[in-house]
FIPAMAR-219356 format. One line per 10 residues: number of its first residue (from 1); for each residue x, y, z of N, C-alpha, C. Coordinates in Angstrom, 1 decimal, m for minus. Layout:
<nodes>
NUM	X Y Z X Y Z X Y Z ~ ...
</nodes>
This chain:
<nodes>
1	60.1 95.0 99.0 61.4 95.1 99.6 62.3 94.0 99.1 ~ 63.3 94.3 98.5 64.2 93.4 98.1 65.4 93.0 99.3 ~ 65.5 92.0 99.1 66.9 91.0 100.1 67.8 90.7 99.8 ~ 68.7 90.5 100.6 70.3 90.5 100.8 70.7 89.5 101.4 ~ 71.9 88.9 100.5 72.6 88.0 101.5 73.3 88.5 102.9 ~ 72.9 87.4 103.2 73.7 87.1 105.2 75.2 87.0 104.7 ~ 76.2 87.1 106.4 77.5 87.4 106.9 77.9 88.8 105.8 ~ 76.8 89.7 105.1 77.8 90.7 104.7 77.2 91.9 105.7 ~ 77.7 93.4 105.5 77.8 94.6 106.0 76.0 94.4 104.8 ~ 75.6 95.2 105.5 73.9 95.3 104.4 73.7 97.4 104.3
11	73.6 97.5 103.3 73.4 99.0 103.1 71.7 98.9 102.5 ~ 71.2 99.5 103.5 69.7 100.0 103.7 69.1 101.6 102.6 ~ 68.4 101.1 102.1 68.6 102.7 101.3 66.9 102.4 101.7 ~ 66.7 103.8 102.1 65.6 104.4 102.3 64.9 105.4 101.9 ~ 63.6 105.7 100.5 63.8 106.4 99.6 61.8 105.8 99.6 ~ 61.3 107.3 99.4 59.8 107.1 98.8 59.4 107.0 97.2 ~ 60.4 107.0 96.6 60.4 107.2 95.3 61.0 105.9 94.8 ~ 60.1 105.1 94.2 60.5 103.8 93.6 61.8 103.9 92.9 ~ 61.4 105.1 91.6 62.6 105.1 91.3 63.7 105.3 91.8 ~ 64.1 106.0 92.6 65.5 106.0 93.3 65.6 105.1 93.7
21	64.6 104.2 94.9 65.5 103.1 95.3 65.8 102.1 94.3 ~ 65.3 101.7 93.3 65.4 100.7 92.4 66.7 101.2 91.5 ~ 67.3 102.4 91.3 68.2 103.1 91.1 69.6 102.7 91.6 ~ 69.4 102.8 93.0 70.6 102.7 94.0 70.7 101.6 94.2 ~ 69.3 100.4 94.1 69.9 99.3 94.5 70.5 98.5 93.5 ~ 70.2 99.0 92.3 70.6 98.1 91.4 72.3 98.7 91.1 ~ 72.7 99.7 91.2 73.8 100.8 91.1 74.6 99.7 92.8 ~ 74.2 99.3 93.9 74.9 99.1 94.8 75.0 97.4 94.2 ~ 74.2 96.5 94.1 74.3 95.2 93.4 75.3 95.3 92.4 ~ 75.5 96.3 91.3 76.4 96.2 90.2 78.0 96.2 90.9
31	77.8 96.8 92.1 79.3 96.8 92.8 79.9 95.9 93.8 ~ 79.0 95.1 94.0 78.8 93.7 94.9 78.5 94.4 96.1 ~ 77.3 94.9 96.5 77.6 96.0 97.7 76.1 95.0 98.3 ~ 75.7 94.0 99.1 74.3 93.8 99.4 73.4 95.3 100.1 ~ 72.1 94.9 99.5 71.7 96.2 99.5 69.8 95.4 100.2 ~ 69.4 96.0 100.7 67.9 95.7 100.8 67.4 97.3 101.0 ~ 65.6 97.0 100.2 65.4 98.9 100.3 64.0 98.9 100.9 ~ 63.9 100.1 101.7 62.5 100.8 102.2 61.5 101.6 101.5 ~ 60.4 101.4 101.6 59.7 102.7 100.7 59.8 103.9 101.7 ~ 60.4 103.7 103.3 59.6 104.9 104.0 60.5 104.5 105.4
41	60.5 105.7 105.9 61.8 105.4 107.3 60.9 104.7 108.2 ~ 59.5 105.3 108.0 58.4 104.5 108.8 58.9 102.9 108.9 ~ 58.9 102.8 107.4 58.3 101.2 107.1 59.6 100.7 107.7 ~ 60.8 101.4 107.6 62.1 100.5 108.0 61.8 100.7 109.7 ~ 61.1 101.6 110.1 61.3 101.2 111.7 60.4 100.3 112.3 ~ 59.5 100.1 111.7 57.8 99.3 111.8 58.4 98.0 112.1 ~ 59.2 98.0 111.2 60.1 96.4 111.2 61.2 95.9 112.4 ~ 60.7 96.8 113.0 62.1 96.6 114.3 63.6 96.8 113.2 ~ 64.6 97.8 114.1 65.9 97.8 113.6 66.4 96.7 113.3 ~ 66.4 96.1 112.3 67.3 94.9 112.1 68.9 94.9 112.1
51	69.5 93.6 112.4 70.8 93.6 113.1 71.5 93.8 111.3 ~ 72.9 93.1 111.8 73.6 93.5 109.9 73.8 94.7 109.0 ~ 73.8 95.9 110.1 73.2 97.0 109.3 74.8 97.5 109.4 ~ 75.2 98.0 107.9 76.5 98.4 107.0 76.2 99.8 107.5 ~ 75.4 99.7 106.6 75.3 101.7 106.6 73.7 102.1 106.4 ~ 73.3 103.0 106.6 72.2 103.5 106.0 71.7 104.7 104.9 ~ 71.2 104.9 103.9 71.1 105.6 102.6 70.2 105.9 102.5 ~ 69.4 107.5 103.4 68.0 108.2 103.3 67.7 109.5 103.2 ~ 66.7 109.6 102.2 66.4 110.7 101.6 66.0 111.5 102.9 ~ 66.3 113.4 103.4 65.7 113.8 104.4 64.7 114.0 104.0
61	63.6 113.6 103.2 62.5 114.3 102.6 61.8 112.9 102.6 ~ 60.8 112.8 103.6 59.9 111.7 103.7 59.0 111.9 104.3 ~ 57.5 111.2 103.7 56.4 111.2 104.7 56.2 110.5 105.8 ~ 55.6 111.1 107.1 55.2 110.2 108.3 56.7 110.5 108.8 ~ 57.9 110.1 108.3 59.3 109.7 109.7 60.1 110.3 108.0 ~ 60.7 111.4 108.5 61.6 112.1 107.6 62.9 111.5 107.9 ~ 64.1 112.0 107.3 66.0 111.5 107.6 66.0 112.2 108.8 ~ 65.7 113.4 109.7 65.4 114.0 110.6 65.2 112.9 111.9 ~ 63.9 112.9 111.7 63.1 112.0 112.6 63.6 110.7 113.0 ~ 64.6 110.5 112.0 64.6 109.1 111.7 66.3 108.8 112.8
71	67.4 109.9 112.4 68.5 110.0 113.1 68.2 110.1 114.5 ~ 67.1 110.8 114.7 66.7 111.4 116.2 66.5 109.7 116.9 ~ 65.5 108.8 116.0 65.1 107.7 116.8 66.6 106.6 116.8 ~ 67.1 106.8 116.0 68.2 105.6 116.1 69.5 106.2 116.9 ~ 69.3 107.6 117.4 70.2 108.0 118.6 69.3 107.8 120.1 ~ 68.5 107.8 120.2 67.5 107.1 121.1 68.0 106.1 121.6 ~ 67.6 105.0 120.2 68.1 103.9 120.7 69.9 103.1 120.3 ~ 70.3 104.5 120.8 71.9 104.7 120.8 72.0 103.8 119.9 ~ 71.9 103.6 118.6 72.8 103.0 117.4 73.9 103.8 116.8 ~ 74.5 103.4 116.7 75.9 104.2 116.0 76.2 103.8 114.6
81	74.8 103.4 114.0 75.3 103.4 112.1 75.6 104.3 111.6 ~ 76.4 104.5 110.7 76.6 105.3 109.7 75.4 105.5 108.8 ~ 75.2 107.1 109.2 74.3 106.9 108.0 74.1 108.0 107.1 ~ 73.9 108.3 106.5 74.4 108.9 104.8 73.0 109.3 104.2 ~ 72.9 110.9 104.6 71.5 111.6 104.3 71.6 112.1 102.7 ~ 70.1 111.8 101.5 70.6 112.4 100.4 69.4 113.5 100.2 ~ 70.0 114.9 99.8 69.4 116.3 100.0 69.0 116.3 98.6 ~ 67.6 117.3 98.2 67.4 118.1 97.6 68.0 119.5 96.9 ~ 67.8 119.9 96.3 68.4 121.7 96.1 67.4 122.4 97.3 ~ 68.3 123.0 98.2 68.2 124.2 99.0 67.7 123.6 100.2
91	68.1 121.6 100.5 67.9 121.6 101.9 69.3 121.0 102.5 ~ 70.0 122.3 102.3 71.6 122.1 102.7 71.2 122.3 104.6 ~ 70.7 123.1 105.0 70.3 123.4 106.3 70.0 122.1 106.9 ~ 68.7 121.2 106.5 68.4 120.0 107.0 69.8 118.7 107.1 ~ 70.5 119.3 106.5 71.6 118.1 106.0 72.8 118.4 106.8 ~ 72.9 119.9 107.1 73.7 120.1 108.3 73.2 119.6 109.9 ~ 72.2 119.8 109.5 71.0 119.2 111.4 71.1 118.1 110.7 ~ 71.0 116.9 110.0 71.5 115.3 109.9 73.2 115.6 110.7 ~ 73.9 115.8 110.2 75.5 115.8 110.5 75.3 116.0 112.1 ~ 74.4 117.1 112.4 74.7 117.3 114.0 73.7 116.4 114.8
101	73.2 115.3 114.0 72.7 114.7 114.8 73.1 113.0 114.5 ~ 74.0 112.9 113.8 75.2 111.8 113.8 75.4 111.2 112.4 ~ 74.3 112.1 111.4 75.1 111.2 109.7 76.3 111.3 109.9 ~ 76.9 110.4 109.1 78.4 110.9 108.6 78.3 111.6 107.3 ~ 77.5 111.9 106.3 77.8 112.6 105.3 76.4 112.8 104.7 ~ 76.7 113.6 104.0 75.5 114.0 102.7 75.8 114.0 101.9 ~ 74.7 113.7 100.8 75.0 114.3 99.9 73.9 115.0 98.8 ~ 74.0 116.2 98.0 73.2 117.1 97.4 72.8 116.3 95.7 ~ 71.3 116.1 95.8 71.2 115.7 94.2 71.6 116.9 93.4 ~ 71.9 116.8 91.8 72.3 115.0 91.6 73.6 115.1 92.2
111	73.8 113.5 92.2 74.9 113.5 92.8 75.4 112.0 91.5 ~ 76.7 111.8 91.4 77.3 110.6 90.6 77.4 109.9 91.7 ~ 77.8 108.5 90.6 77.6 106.9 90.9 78.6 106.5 91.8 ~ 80.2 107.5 91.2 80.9 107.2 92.3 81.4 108.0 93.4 ~ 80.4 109.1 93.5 80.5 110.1 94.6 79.2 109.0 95.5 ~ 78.4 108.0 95.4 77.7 107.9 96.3 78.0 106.2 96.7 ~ 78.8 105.6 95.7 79.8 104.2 95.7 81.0 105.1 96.9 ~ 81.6 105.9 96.7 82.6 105.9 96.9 82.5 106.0 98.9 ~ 81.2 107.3 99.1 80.6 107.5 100.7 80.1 106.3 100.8 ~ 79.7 105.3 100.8 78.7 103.9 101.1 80.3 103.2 101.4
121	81.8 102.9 100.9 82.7 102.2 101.1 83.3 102.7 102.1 ~ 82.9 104.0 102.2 83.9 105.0 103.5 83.6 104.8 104.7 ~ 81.9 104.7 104.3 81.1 104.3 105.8 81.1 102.8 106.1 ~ 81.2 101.8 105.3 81.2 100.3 105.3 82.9 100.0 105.8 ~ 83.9 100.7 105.5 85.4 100.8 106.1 85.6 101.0 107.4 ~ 84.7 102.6 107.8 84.1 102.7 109.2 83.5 101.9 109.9 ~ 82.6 101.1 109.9 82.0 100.4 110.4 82.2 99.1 110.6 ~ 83.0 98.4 109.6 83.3 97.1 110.1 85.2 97.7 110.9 ~ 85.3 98.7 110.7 86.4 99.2 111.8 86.2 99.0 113.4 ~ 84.8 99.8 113.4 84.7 99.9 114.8 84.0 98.3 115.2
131	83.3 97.8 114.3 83.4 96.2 114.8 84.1 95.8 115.1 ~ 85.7 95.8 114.5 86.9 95.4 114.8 87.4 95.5 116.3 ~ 87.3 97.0 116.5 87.9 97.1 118.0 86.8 96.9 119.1 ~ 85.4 96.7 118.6 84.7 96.2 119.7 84.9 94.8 119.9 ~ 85.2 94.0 118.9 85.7 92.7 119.1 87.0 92.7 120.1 ~ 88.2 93.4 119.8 88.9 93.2 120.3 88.7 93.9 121.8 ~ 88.3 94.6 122.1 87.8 95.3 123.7 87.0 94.2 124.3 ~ 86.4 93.2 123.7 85.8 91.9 124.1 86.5 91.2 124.6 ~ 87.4 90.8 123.9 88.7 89.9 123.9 89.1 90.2 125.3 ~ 89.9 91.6 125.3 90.5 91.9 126.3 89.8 91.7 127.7
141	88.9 92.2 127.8 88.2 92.4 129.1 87.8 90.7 129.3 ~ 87.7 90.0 128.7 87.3 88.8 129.1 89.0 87.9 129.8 ~ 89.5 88.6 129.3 90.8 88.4 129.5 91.6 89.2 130.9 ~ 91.1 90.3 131.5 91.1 90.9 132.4 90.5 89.8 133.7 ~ 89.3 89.4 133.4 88.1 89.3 134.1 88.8 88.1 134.7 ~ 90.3 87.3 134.0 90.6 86.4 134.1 91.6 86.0 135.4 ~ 91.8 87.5 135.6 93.3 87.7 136.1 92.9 87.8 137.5 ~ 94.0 87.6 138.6 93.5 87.4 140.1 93.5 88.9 140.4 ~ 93.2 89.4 141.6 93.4 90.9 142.4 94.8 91.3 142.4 ~ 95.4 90.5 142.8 97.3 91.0 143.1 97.8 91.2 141.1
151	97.3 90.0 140.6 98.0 90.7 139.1 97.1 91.7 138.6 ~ 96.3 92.1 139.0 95.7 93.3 138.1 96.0 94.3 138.8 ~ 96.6 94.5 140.5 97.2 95.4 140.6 98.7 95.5 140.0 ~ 99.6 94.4 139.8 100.6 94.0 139.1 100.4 94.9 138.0 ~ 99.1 94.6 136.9 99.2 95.5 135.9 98.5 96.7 136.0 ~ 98.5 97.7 137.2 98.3 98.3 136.8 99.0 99.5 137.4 ~ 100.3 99.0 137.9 101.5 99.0 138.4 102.7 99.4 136.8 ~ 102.1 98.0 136.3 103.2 98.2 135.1 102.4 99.0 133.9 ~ 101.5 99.7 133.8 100.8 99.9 132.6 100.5 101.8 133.2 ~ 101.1 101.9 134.6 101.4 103.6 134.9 102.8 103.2 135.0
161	103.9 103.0 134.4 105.0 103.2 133.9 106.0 102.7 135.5 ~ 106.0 101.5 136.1 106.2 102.1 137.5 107.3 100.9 137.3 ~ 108.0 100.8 138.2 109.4 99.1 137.9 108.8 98.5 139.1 ~ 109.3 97.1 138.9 109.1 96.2 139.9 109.1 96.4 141.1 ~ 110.6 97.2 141.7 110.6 97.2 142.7 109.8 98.4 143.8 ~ 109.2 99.3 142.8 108.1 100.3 143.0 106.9 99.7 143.6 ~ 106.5 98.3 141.9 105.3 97.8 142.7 105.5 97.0 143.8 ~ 106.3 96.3 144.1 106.5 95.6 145.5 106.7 96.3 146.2 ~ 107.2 97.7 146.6 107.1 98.4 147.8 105.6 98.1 147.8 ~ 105.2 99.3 146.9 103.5 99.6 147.0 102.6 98.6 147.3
171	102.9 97.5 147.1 102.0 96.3 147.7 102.4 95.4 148.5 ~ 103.7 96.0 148.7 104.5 94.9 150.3 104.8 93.6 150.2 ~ 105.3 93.5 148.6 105.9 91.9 148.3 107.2 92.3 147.8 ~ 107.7 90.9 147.5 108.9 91.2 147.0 109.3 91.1 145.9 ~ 110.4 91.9 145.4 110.9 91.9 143.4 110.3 90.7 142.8 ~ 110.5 89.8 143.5 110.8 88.4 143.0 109.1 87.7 143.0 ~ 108.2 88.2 143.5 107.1 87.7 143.4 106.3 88.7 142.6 ~ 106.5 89.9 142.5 106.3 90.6 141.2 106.5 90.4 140.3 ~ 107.8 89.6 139.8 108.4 89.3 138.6 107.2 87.8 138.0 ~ 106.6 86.9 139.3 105.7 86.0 139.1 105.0 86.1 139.0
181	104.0 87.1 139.3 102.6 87.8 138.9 102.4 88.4 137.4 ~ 103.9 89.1 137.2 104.0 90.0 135.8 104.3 88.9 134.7 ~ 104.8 87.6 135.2 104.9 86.3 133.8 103.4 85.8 133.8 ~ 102.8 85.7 135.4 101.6 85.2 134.9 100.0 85.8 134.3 ~ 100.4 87.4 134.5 99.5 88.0 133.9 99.7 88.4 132.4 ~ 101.0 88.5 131.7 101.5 88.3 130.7 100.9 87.1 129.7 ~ 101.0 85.8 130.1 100.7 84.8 130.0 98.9 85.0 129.8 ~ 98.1 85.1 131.0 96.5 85.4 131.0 96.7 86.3 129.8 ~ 97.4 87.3 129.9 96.8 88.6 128.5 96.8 88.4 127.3 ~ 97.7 87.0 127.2 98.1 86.7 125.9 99.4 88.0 125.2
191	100.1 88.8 126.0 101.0 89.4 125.5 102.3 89.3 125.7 ~ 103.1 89.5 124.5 104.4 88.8 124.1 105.2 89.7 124.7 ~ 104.8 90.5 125.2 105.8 92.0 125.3 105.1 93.2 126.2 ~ 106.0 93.7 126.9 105.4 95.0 127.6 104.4 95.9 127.3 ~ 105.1 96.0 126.0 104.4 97.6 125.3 103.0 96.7 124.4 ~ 102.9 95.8 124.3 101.7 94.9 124.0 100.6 95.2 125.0 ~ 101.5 94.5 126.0 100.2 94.8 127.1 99.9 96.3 127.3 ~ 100.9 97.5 126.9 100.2 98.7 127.3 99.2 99.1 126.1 ~ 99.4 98.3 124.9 98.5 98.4 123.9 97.0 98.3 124.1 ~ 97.3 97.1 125.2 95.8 96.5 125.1 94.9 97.8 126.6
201	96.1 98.3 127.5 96.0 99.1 128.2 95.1 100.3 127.5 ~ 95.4 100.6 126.7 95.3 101.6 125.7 93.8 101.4 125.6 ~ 93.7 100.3 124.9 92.0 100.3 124.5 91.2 99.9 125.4 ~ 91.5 99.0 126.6 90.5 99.4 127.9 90.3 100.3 128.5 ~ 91.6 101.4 128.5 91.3 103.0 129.1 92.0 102.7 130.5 ~ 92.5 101.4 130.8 93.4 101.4 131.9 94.3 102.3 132.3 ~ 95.4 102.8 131.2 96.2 103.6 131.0 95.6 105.1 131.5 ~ 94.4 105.5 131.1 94.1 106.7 131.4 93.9 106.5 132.9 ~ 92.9 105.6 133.4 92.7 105.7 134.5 93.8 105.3 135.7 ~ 95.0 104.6 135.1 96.3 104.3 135.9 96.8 106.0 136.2
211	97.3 106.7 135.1 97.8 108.1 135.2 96.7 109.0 136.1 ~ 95.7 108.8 136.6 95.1 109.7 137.2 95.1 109.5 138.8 ~ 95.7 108.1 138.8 95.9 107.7 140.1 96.9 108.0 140.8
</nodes>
């Protein structure tokens, strides 16, 4: 098994054929892409899922734990990698059951260097994406968690489209102590602007759950 440097995205290629993996990994290293490889989906799960994981690159055609077997266990244990099944001639069927069981793509040998460079950057784009907004759904909610009862009704007053003096009816204060809850939840949220905070509304799902109220 060959190794990869740490803080990158790591693309896993999983392949019973020496030659392919030594193929791909040397084809993923020429592109600066860190790469570590499996002889066997087995062997990659024997090892406990390890964390760092970019994407994944497996043949559906394996002994013991197939690309099959293998989507099935990493939806189990609700992982959401990208992972990137590579088909034989005439196992286009198995590679549509990969897709409906969460690859993001396939692809049919042979296949070029930068038909399978180009899927590994699409899914490494993806992926440190949704890192992105998990980070920032962190952010926020730690930032929620921060705010008293009266301002989170405050925002949630102002984030179903409602004016001040709406929310002070509805909570029996007045304009003017609204207007002191909405500077200081502003303030906790770290936002500069209304439509900021409905931004961040947006990705907690507040917003949906404000409109249904």
């Amino acid at each position: 098994m060959t190794s990869a440097t740490p803080f990158k995205p790591i693309v896993h290629v999983i392949d019973d054929d020496d030659a392919v993996r030594d193929s791909l990994a040397f084809l993923l290293r020429s592109a600066d892409i860190d790469v570590t490889t499996h002889e066997s989906a087995a062997a990659f799960l024997r090892g406990g899922v390890p964390g760092g994981i970019g994407c994944l690159v497996t043949d559906v055609r394996m002994p013991e734990v197939g690309g099959i077997d293998l989507l099935r266990h990493l939806r189990g244990l609700n992982l959401k990698v990208p992972v990137i099944v590579i088909t034989g001639h005439g196992e286009v069927p198995l590679a549509v059951e990969a897709m409906k069981l969460g690859a993001t793509d396939f692809l049919e040998k042979p296949f070029s260097d930068e038909v399978l460079l180009a899927a590994i950057r699409t899914a490494l784009a993806s992926e440190q994406d949704n890192a992105r907004r998990s980070a920032e759904l962190a952010a926020i909610n730690e930032k929620l968690a921060s705010l008293s009862n009266r301002e989170r009704q405050v925002l949630d007053g102002l984030v179903a489209g409602q004016p001040n003096k709406t929310i002070a009816y509805n909570l029996d204060i007045s304009p003017r102590t609204v207007e002191i809850y909405r500077a200081n939840l502003m303030t906790k949220m770290n936002a500069s602007s209304l439509s900021e905070l409905v931004r961040m509304a947006l990705v907690t799902g507040i917003l949906d759950r404000a409109k249904d109220t």
